[in-house]
C-alpha positions in Angstrom: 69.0 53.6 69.9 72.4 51.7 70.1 73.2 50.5 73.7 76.1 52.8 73.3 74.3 55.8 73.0 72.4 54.7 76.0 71.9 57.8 78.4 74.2 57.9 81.6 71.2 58.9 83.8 69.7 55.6 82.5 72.5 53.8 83.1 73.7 54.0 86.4 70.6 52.8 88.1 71.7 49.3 86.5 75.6 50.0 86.3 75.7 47.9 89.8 75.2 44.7 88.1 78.0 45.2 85.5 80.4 46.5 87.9 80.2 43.9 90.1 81.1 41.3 87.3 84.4 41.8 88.1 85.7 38.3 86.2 86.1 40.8 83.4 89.5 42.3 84.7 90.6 38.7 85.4 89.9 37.5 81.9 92.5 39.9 81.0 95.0 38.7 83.0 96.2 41.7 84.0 98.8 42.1 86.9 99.6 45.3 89.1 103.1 46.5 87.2 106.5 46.4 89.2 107.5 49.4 90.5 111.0 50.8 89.3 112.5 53.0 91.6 109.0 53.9 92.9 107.9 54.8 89.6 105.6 52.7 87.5 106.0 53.0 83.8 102.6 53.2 82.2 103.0 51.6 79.3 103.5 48.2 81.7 99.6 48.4 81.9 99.2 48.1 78.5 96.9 44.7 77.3 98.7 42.4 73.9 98.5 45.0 70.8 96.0 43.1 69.0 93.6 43.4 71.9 93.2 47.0 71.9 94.6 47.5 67.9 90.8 48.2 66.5 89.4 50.0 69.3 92.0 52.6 68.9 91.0 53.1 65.3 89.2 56.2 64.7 85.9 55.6 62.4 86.9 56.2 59.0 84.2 59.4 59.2 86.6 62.2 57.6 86.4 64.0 60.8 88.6 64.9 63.3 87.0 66.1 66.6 89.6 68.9 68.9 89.5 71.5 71.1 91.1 74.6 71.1 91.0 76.5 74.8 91.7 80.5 74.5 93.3 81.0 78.0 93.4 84.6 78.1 89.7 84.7 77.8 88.9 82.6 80.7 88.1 84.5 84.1 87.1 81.6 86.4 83.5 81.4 86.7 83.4 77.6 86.0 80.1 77.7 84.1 82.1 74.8 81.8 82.3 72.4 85.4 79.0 73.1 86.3 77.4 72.8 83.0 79.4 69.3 82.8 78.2 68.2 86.1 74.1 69.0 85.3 74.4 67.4 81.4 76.3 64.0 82.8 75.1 63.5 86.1 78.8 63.9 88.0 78.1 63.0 91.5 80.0 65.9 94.2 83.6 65.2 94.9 84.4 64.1 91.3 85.1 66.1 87.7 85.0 65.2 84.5 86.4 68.8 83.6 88.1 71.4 86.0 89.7 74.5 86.0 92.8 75.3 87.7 94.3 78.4 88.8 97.3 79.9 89.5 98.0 83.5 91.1 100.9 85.4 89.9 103.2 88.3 91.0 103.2 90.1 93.5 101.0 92.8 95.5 99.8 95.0 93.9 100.5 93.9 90.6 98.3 90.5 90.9 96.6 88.4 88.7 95.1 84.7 88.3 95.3 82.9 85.7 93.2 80.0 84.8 93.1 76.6 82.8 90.3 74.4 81.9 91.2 70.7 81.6 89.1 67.8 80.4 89.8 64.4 78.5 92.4 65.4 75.6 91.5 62.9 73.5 94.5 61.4 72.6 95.2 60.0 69.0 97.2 57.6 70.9 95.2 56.8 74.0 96.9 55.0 76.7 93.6 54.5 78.5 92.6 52.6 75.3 96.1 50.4 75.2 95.4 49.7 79.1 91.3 49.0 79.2 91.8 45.1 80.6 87.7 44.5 79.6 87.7 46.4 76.1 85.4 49.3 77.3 87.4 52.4 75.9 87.0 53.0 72.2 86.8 55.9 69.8 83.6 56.9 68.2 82.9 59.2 65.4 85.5 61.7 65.1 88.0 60.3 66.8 86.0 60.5 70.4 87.9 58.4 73.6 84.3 57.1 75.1 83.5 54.4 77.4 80.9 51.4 76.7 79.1 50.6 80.0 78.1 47.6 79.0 81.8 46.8 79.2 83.2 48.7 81.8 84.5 46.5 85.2 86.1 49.2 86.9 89.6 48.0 87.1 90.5 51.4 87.0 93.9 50.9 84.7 92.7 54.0 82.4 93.2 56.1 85.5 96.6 54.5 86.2 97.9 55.5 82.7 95.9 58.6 82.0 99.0 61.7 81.5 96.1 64.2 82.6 94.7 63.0 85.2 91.2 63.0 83.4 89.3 60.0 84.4 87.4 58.8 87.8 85.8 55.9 89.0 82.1 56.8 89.7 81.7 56.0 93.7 78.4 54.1 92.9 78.0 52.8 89.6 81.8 51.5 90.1 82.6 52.4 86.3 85.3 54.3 84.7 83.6 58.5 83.7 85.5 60.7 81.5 84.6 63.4 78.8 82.9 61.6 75.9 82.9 65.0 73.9 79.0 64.9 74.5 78.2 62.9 71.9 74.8 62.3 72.8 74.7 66.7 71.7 77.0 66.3 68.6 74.6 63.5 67.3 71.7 66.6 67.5 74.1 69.0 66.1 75.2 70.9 69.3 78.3 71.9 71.3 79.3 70.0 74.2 77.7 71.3 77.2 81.0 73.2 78.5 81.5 74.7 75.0 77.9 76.4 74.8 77.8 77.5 77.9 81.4 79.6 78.3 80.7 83.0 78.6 83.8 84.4 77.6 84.0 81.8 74.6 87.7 80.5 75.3 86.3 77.1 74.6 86.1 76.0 71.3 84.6 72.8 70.0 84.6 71.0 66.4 86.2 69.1 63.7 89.5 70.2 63.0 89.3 68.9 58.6 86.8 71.7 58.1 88.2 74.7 57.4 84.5 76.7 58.5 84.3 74.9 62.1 84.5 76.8 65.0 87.6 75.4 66.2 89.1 75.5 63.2 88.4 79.6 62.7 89.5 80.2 66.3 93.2 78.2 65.7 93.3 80.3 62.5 92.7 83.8 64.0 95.4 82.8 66.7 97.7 81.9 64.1 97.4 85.1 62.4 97.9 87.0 65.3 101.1 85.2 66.2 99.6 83.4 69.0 101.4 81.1 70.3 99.2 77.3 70.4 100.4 74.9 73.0 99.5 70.9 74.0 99.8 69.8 77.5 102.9 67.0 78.4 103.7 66.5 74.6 106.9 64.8 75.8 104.2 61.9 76.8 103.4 61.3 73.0 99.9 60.5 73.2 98.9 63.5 70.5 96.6 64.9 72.3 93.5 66.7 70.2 93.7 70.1 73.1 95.6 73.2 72.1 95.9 76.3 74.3 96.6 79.9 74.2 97.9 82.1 76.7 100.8 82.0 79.5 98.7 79.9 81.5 99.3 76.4 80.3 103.4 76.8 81.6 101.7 78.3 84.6 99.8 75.9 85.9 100.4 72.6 84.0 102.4 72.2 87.2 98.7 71.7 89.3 97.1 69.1 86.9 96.7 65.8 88.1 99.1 62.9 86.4 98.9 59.2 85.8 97.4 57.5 88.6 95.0 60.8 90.0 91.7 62.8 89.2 90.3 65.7 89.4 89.2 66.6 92.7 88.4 69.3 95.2 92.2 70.0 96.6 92.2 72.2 93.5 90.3 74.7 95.4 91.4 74.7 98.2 92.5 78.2 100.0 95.9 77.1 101.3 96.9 75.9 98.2 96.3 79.6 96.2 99.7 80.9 96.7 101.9 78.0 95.8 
């Protein structure tokens, strides 16, 4: 076994001694970006090209790993957090996936609508361009993953990260995000979320064959005249998520941006109505 495929649960009851090796981000020379107008442009995090050039370089596999997310099916029961949380070890507080919600119209004609978000796995990843130790790479498929053996917890992928989609783990100090569960695709499963959606509005797989799941699914929403959207496309990091349904333009509004995570304001009561 590779030390990348090394098991998180394994992991973290050693991740203290790599985190605290914190020489790592200096190495890099990385600098906190100027501020323009309050507004840091991500791309100012970004290391020298040539140090991130190969790690951004899917492995010449022939696949293309994607997901396609069925909004309309979704009703909210986030079986795909919960399953997340038990398969990767996701301490409370934080989220490697979440689904937000959003209620619409008005009494009695109510309804919420609902949209799961993880890692988008972007072709081009700015958490990849910005990694100061060289920890973020992509794996078979075109997979965003982390190498612990790497990872100082700078924290720069979270600075630059359009979705909000990565977290510092409060012990092991490390950077988490989705790693597409590669740990099940290398047994031939689904990603934990995928196979356990009861509705099946998630949809996992490689997008050059025709007979994948995902694949099928995009097809049958194509020749229904379903409409399939991406999330902040005007960021141009080609993100490998599509969407059905009204809720994307919805809610896209709630996800967390560059420089945030996922976390439990998303459920909170007050916020329902906004």
């Amino acid at each position: 076994m590779t030390d990348e495929k090394k098991d998180r649960r394994e992991f973290l009851g050693v991740a203290g001694v790599a985190a605290a090796s914190g020489i790592l981000a200096a190495k890099s020379g990385t600098q906190e970006p100027a501020a323009a107008d309050g507004v840091v442009d991500p791309s100012s995090y970004f290391q020298p090209k040539s140090y991130w050039e190969e790690r951004i370089k899917a492995p010449d596999d022939g696949k293309k790993y994607g997901w396609f997310i069925d909004t309309r099916r979704c009703f909210g029961c986030h079986g795909c957090e919960v399953s997340c949380k038990a398969e990767n070890d996701v301490p409370l507080g934080n989220y490697i996936r979440q689904t937000f919600f959003q209620d619409v119209g008005e009494y009695p004609k109510v309804a919420r609508m609902f949209l799961p978000m993880a890692c988008q796995h972007c072709e081009d990843a700015p958490c990849i361009k910005a990694c100061p130790c060289g920890a973020l790479h992509k794996r078979e498929g075109g997979s965003v993953v982390i190498d612990y053996e790497k990872c100082c917890g700078h924290a720069t992928c979270v600075e630059v990260c359009p979705y909000g989609a990565i977290y510092i783990d409060p012990s092991a100090n490390q950077a988490v995000k989705c790693h597409n569960c590669y740990h099940r695709i290398d047994e031939e499963m689904e990603p934990a979320c995928a196979s356990t959606c009861p509705s099946d509005a998630i949809h996992f797989g490689d997008l050059n064959d025709p007979n994948s799941k995902v694949s099928l699914a995009m097809k049958a929403a194509g020749e229904n005249d379903i409409e399939l959207v991406q999330l902040r496309g005007e960021k141009e990091t080609k993100p490998r998520m599509w969407f059905a349904g009204p809720a994307p333009a919805q809610i896209e509004p709630r996800v967390p941006r560059e420089g945030e995570s996922y976390n439990n304001d998303a459920y909170n009561i007050y916020n329902w109505k906004e």
